[in-house]
BALOBA-1460 file (C-alpha; in Angstrom, 3 decimals):
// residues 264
<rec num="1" residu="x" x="0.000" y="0.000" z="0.000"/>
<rec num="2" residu="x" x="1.189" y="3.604" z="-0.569"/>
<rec num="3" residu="x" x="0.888" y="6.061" z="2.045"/>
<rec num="4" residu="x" x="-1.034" y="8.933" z="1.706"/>
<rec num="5" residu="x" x="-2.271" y="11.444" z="3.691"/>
<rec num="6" residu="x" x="-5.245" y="11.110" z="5.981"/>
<rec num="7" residu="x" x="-8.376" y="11.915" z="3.918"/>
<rec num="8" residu="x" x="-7.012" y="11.122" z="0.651"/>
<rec num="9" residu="x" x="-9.960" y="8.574" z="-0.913"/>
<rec num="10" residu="x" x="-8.538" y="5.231" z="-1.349"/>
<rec num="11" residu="x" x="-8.542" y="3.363" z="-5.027"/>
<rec num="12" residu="x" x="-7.848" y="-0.045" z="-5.548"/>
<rec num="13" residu="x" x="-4.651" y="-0.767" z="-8.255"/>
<rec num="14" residu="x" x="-4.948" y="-3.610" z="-10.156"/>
<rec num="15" residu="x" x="-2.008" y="-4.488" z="-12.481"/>
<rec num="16" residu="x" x="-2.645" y="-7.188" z="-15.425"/>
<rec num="17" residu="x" x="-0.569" y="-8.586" z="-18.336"/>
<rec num="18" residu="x" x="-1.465" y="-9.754" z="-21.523"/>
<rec num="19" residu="x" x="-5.467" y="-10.330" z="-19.961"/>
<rec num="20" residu="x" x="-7.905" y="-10.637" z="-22.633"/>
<rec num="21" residu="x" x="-9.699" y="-7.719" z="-23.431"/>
<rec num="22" residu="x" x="-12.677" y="-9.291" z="-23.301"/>
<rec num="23" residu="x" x="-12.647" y="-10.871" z="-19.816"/>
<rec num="24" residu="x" x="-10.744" y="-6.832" z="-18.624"/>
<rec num="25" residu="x" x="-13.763" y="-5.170" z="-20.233"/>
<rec num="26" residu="x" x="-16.197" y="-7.885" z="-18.300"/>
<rec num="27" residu="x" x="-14.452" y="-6.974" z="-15.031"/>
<rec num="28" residu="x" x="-14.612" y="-3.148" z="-15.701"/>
<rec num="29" residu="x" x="-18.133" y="-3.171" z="-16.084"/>
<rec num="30" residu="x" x="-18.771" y="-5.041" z="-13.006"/>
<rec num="31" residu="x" x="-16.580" y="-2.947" z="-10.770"/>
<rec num="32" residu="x" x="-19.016" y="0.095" z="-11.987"/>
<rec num="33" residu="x" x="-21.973" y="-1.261" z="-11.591"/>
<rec num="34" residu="x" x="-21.433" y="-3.171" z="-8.416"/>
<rec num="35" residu="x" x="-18.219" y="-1.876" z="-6.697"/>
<rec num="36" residu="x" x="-18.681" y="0.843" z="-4.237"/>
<rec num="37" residu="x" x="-14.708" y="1.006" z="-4.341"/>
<rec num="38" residu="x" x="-12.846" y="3.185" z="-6.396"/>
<rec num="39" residu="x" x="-10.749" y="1.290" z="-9.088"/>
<rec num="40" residu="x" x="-7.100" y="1.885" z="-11.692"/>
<rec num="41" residu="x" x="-6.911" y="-1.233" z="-13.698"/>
<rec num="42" residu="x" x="-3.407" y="-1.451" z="-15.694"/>
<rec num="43" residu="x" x="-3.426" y="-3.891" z="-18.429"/>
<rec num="44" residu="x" x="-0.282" y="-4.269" z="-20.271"/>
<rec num="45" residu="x" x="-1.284" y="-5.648" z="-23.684"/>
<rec num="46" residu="x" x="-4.371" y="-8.376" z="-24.445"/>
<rec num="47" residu="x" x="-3.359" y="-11.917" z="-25.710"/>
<rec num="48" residu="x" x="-5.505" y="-11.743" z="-29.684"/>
<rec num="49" residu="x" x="-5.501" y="-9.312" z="-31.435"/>
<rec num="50" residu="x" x="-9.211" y="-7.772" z="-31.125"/>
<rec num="51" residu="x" x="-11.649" y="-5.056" z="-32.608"/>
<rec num="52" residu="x" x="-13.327" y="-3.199" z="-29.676"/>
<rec num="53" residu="x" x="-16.172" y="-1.140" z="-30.741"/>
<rec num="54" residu="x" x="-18.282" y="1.177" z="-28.801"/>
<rec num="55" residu="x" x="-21.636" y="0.290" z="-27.429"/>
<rec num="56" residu="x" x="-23.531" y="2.203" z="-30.246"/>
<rec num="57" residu="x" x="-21.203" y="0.924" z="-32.821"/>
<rec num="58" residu="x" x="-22.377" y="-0.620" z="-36.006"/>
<rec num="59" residu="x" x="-19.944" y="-3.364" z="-37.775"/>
<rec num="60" residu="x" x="-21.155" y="-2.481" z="-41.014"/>
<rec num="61" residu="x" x="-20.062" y="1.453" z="-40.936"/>
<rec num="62" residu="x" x="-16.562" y="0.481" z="-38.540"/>
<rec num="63" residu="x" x="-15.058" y="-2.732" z="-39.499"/>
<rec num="64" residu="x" x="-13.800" y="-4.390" z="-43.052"/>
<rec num="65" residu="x" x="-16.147" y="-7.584" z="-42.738"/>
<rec num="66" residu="x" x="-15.155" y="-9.349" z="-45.755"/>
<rec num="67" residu="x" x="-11.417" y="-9.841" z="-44.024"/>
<rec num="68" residu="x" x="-12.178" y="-9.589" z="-40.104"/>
<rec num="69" residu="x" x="-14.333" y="-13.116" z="-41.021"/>
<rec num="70" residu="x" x="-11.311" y="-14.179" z="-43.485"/>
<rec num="71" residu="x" x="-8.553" y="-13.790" z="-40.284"/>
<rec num="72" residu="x" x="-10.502" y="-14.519" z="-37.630"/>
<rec num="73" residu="x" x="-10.622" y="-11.597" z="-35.671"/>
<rec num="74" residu="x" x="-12.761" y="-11.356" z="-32.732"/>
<rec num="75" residu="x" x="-15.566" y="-8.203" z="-32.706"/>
<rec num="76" residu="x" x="-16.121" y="-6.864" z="-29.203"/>
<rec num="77" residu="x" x="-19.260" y="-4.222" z="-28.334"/>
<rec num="78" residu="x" x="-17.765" y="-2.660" z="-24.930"/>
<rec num="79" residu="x" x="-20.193" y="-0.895" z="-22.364"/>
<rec num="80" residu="x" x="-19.302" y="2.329" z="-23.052"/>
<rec num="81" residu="x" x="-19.553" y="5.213" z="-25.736"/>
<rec num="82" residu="x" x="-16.378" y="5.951" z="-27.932"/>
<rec num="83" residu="x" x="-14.663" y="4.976" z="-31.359"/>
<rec num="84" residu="x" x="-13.476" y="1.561" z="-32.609"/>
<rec num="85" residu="x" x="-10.137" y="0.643" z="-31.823"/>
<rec num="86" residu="x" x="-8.145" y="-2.626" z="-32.945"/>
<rec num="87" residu="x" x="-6.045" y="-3.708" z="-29.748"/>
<rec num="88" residu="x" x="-2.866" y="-6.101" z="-29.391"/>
<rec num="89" residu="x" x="-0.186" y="-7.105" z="-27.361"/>
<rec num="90" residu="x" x="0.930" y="-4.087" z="-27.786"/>
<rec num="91" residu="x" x="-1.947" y="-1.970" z="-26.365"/>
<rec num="92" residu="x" x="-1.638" y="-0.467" z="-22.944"/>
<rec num="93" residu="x" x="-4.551" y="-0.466" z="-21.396"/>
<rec num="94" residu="x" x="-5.815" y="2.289" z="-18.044"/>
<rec num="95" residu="x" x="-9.088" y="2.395" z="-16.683"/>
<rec num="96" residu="x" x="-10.208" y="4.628" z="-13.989"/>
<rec num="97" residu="x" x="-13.571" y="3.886" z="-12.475"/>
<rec num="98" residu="x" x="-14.597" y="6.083" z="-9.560"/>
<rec num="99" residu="x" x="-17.209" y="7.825" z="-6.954"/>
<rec num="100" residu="x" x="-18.113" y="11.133" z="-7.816"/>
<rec num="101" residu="x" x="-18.136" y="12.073" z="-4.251"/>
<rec num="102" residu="x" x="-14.242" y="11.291" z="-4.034"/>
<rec num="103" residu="x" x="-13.871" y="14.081" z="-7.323"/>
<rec num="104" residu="x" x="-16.820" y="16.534" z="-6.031"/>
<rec num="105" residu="x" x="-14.654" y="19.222" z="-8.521"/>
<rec num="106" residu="x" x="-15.247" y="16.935" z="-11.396"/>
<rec num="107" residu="x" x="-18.299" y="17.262" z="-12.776"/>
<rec num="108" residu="x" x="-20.425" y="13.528" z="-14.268"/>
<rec num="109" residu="x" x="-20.442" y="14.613" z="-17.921"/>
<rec num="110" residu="x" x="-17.501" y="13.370" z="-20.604"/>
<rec num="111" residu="x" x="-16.071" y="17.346" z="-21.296"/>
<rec num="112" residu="x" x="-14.954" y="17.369" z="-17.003"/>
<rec num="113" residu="x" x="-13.712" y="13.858" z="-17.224"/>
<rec num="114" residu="x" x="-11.704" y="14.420" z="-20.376"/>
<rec num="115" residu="x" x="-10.528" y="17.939" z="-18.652"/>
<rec num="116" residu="x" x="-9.497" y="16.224" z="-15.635"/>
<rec num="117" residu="x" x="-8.016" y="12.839" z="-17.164"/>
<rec num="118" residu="x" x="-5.936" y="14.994" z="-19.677"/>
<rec num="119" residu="x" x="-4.891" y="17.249" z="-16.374"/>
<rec num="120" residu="x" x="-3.476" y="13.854" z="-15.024"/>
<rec num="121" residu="x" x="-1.848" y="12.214" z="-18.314"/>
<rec num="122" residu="x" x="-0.095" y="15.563" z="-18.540"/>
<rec num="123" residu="x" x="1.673" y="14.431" z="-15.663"/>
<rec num="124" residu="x" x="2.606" y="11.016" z="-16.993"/>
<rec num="125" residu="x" x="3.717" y="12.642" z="-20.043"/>
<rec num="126" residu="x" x="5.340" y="15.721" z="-18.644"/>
<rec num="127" residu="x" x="8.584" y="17.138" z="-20.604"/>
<rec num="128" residu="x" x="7.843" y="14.291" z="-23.115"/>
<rec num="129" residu="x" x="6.906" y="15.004" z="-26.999"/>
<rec num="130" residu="x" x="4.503" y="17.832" z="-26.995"/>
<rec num="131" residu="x" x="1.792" y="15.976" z="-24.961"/>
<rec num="132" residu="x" x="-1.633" y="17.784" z="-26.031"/>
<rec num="133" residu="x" x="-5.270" y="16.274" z="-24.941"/>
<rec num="134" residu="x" x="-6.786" y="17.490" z="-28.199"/>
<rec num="135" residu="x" x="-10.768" y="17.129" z="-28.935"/>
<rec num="136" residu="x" x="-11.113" y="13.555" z="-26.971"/>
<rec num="137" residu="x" x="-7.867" y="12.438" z="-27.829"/>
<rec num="138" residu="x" x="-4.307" y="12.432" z="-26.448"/>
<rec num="139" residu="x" x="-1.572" y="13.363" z="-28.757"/>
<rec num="140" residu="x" x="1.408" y="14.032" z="-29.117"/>
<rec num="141" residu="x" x="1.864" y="17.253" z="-31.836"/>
<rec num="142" residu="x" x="-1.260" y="16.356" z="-34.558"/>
<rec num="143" residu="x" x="-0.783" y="12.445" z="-34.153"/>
<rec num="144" residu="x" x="-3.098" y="9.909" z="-31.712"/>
<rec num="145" residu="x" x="-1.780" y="7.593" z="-29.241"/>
<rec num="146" residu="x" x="-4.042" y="7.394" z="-27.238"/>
<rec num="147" residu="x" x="-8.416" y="6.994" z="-27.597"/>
<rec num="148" residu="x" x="-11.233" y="7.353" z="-24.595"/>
<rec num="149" residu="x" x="-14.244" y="6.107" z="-23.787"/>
<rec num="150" residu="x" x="-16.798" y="6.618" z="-20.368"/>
<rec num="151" residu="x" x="-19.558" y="5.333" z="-19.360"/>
<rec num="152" residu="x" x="-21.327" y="7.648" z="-16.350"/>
<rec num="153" residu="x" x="-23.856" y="6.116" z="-13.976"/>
<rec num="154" residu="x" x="-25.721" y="8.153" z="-11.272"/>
<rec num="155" residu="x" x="-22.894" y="7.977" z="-8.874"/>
<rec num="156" residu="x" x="-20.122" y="6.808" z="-10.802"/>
<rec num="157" residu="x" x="-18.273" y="6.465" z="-13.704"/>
<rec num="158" residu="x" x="-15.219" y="4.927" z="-16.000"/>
<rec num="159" residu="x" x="-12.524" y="6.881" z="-17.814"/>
<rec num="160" residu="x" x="-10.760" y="4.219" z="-20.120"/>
<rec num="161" residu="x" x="-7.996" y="4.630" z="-22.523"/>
<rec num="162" residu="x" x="-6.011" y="2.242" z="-25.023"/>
<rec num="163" residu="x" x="-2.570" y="3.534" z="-25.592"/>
<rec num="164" residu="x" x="-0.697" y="2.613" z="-28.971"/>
<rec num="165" residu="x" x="2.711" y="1.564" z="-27.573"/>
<rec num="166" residu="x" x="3.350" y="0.231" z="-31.053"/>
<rec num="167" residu="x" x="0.426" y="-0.854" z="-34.033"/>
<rec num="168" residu="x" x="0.637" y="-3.381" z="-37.085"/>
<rec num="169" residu="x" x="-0.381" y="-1.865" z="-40.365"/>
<rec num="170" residu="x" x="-1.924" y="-5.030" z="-40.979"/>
<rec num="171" residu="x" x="-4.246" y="-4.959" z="-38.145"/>
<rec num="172" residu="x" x="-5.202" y="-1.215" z="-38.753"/>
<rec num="173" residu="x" x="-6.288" y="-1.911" z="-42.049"/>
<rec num="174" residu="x" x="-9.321" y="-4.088" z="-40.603"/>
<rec num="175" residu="x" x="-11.095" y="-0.624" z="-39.680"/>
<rec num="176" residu="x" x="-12.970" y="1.678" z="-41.886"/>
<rec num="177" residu="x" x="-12.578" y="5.263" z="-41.715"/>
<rec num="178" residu="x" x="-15.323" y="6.324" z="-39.090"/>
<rec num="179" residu="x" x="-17.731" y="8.777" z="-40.903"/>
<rec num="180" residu="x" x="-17.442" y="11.032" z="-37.657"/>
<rec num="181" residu="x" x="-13.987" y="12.046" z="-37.464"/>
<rec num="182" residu="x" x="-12.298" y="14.551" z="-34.972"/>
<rec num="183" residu="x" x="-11.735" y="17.594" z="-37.156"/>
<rec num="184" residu="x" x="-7.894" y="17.818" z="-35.967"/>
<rec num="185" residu="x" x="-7.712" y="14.439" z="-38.349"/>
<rec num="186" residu="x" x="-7.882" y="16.500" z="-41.330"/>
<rec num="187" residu="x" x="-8.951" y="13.247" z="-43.659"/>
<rec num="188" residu="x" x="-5.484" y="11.355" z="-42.889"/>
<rec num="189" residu="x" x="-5.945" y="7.256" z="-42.965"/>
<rec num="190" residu="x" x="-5.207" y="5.228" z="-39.799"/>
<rec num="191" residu="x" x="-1.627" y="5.167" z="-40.302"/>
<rec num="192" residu="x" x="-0.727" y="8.651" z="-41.315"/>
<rec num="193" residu="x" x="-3.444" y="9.874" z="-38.410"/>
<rec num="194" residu="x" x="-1.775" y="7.986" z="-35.301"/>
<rec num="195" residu="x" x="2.050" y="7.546" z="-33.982"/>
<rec num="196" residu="x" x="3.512" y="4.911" z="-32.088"/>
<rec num="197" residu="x" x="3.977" y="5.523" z="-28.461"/>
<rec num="198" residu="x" x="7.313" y="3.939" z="-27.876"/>
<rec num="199" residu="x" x="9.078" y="6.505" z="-30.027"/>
<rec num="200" residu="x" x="8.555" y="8.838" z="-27.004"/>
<rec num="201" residu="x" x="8.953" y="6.756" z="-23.833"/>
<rec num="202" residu="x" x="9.881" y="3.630" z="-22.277"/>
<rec num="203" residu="x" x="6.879" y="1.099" z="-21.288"/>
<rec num="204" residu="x" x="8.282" y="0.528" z="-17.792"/>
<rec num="205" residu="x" x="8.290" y="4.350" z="-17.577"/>
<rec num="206" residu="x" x="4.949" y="4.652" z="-18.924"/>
<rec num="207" residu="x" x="3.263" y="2.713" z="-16.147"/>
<rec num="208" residu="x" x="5.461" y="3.868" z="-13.534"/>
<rec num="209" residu="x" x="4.614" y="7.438" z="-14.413"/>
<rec num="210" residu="x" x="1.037" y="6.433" z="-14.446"/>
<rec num="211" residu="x" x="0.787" y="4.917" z="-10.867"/>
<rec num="212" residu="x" x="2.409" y="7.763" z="-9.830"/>
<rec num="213" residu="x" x="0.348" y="10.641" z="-11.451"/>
<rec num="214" residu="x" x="-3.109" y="8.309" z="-10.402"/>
<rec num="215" residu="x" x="-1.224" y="8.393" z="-6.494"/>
<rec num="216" residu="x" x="-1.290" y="11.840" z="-6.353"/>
<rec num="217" residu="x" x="-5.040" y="12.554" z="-6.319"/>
<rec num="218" residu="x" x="-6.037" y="8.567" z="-4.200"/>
<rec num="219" residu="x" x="-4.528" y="6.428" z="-1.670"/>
<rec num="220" residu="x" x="-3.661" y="3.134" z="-4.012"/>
<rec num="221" residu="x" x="-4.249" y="-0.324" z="-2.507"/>
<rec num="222" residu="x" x="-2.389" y="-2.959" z="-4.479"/>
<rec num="223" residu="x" x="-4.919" y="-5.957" z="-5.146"/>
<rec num="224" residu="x" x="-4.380" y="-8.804" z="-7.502"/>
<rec num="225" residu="x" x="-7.137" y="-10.051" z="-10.092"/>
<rec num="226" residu="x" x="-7.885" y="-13.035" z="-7.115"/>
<rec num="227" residu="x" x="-8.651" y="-10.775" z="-4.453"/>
<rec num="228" residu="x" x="-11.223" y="-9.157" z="-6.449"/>
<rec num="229" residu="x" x="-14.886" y="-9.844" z="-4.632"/>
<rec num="230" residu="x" x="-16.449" y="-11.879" z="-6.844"/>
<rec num="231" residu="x" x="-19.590" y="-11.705" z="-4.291"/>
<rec num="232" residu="x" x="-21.257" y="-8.389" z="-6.037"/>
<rec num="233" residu="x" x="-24.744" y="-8.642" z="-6.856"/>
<rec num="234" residu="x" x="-25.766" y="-9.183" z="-9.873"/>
<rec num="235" residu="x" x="-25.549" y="-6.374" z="-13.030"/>
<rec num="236" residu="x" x="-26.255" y="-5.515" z="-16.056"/>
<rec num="237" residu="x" x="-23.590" y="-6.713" z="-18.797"/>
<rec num="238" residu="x" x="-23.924" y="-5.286" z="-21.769"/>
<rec num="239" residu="x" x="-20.249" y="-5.964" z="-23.026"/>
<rec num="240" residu="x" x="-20.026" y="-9.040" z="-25.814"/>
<rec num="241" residu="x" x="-18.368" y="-10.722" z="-28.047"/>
<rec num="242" residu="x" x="-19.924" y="-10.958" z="-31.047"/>
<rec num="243" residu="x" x="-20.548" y="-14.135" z="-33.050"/>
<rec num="244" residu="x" x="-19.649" y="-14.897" z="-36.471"/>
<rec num="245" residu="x" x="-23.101" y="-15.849" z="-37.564"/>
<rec num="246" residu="x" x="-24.232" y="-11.770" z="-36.465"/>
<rec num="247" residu="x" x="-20.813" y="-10.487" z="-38.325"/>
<rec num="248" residu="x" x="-21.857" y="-12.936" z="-41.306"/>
<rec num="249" residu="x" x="-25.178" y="-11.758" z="-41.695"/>
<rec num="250" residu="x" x="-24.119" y="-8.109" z="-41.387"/>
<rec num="251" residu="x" x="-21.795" y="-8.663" z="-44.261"/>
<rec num="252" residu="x" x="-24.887" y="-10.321" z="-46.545"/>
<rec num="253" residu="x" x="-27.359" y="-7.646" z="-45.751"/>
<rec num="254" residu="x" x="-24.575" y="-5.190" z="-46.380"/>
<rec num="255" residu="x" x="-23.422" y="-6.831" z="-49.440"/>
<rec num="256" residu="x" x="-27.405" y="-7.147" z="-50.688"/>
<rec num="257" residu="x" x="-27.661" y="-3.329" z="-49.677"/>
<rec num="258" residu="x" x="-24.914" y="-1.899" z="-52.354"/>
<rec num="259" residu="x" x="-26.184" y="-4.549" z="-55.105"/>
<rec num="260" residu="x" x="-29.809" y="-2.856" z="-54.676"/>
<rec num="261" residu="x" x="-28.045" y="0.878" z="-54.817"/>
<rec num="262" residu="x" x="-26.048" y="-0.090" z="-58.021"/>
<rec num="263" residu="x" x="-28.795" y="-1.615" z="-59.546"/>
<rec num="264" residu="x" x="-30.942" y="1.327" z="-59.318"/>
């Protein structure tokens, strides 16, 4: 445990390697809707590489069906809001999930949390590249590193963020270009748009930095993934994977759709 002083709210630190995203995601939700404990989960890197979309997401707009089916890849619709990302083994992975009453100065709506979570990585990041939280993105100059996503419930809420340490050209390709864009973007494709975070700082550093920044505003209790109460009551999960049949029939209706518009 890390000593803090006396009125400091606690948060529980969880630190993970290589968990699925899937299962991480799973977890997340439950700590928000059944935890009364504030939680930073560190996840360095999934196992698979995996498309995560958002929970109002649409495979048919976001992802390149014809070779997400071909490879394989697994389709995940998180609990919260946000963009589509494609995650690896070399995705870091933070998630903040907290009482509002511990943060009375930050306000429940995603403008305060992305004020106040930028505040923080600006910490992590300080004297490196020329940090910048820019629209709901972090940056460094024009290029993404680093994408968001919250979900807010009446007395909490999550702040999550995957962090490019490195990408695959290969894998980025399996996304579309979103048809809502942040305007800072400027058109670029995936590859020109983002940058690879370990041309700026070391991974070790990056966590370290992190834990540090996240100890500055909470007490941090180191637990590991087993001493996680698994006795919460029950929730609702919303966060799944989704099947191939769904992603094959999206693909077919999709495919029928642009015959009918070619035809006419």
């Amino acid at each position: 445990m890390r000593v803090k002083n006396v009125g400091v709210p606690l948060m529980n630190l969880v630190k993970l390697r290589g968990t699925p995203i899937l299962q991480q995601l799973l977890l997340e939700e439950r700590l928000l809707r059944s935890s009364s404990a504030n939680w930073c989960i560190l996840n360095d890197g999934t196992n698979l590489p995996t498309i995560v979309m958002g929970f109002s997401g649409k495979p048919c707009e976001l992802v390149e069906l014809q070779p997400v089916l071909r490879d394989r890849i697994p389709v995940i619709k998180r609990f919260t809001g946000g963009g589509t990302v494609i995650v690896d083994e070399n995705t870091l992975f933070v998630s903040l999930i907290c009482n509002r009453n511990d943060l009375p100065d930050v306000l429940p709506y995603p403008p305060s949390l992305m004020a106040w979570s930028g505040s923080l990585y600006s910490q992590v990041f300080n004297g490196i590249g020329d940090f910048q939280l820019r629209e709901n993105d972090y940056v460094f100059g024009d290029r993404k590193f680093g994408g968001n996503a919250q979900s807010i419930t009446r007395n909490r809420w999550i702040h999550h963020t995957s962090f490019l340490w490195d990408y695959s050209e290969t894998n980025m390709s399996y996304l579309k270009l979103p048809s809502k864009v942040p305007q800072y973007r400027l058109g670029r494709d995936h590859t020109d748009f983002v940058c690879r975070m370990k041309d700026y700082i070391e991974r070790s550093v990056f966590i370290e930095n992190t834990i540090k920044a996240v100890g500055t505003q909470f007490m941090l209790k180191e637990l590991s993934l087993d001493e996680i109460d698994d006795s919460c009551r029950e929730h609702l999960e919303t966060t799944r994977l989704l099947t191939l049949d769904e992603l094959k029939e999206t693909l077919a209706k999709t495919s029928r759709s642009e015959s009918i518009a070619q035809a006419v």
